[in-house]
N, C-alpha and C positions, 0 to 999 in steps of 0.2 A: 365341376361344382354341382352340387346337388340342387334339386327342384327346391328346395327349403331355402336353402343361403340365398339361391337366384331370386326368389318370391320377397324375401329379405331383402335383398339392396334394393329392387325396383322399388317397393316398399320404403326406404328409406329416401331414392329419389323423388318420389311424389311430395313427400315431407319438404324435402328440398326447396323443390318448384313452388309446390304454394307458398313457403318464406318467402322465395326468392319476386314472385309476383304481388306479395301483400307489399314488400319493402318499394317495388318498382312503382305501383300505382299516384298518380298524381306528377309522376315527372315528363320529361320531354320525351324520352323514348317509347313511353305507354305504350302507343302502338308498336312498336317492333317487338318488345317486350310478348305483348299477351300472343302475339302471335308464333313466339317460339313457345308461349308456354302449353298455348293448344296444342301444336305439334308435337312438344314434349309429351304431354298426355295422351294425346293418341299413339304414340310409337310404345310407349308403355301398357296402355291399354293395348294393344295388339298382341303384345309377346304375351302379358297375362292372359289374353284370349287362348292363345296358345297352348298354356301350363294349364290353365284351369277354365275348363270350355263354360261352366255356369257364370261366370263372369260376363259372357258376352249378352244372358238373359235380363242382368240388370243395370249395365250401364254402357252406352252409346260414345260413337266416337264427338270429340268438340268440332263446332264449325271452326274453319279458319278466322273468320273475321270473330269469333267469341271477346268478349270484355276480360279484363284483368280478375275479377270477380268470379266469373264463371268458370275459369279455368282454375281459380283458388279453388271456389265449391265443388270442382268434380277432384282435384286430386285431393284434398282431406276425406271427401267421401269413399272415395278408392283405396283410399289408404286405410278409412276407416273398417271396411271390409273385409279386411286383412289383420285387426288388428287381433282377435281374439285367438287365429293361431300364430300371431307371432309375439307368443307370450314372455317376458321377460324374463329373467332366471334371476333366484333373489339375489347374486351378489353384482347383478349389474343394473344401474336405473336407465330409463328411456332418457332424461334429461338429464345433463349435468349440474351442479349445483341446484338443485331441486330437492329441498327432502322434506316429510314431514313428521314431526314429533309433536306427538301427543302430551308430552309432558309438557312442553310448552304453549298446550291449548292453540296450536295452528302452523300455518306453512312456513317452512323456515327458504329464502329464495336467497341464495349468494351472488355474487359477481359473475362467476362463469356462466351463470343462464342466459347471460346475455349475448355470447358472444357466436357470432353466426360464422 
């Protein structure tokens, strides 16, 4: 697998992880929850360490005890930093059902967007 596809799915798991921790927050497992999703993020932050050493310049590994929140905000950020070279090719969108037409003066949002 090439350095690109790999930076791509890790990329795509941090996406994951903060759903999957926005969705978790507020229920009875919170804590077991935020605690695999720090883990998650550092075990991904590490291999990115690895691929691309400038990365370890601007973002740090999460505590374990970190909140549901905090582990959202470091993997969209992480993800965020990644995003301008994982640019999208135009016959494929980042989101499903997601599109926007202008002729219809705004966002057109279908059923599939929703679906995790």
């Amino acid at each position: 697998m090439s350095v690109q596809g790999e930076t791509a799915r890790l990329v795509n798991l941090l996406r994951q992880t903060a759903r999957m921790s926005l969705q978790a927050e507020g229920t009875v497992a919170e804590r077991d929850t935020a605690a695999f999703c720090a883990n998650q993020y550092n075990r991904i932050l590490a291999r990115l360490q690895q691929i691309d050493e400038a990365v370890s310049k601007v973002f740090v590994p999460l505590a374990a005890e970190s909140s549901l929140r905090v582990a959202t905000m470091a993997c969209r950020q992480l993800a965020a930093y990644y995003e301008d070279e994982m640019r999208w090719s135009p016959g494929r969108r980042p989101w499903r059902g997601v599109a926007v037409r202008p002729g219809c003066g705004g966002v057109w949002v279908g059923r599939h967007a929703f679906r995790f």
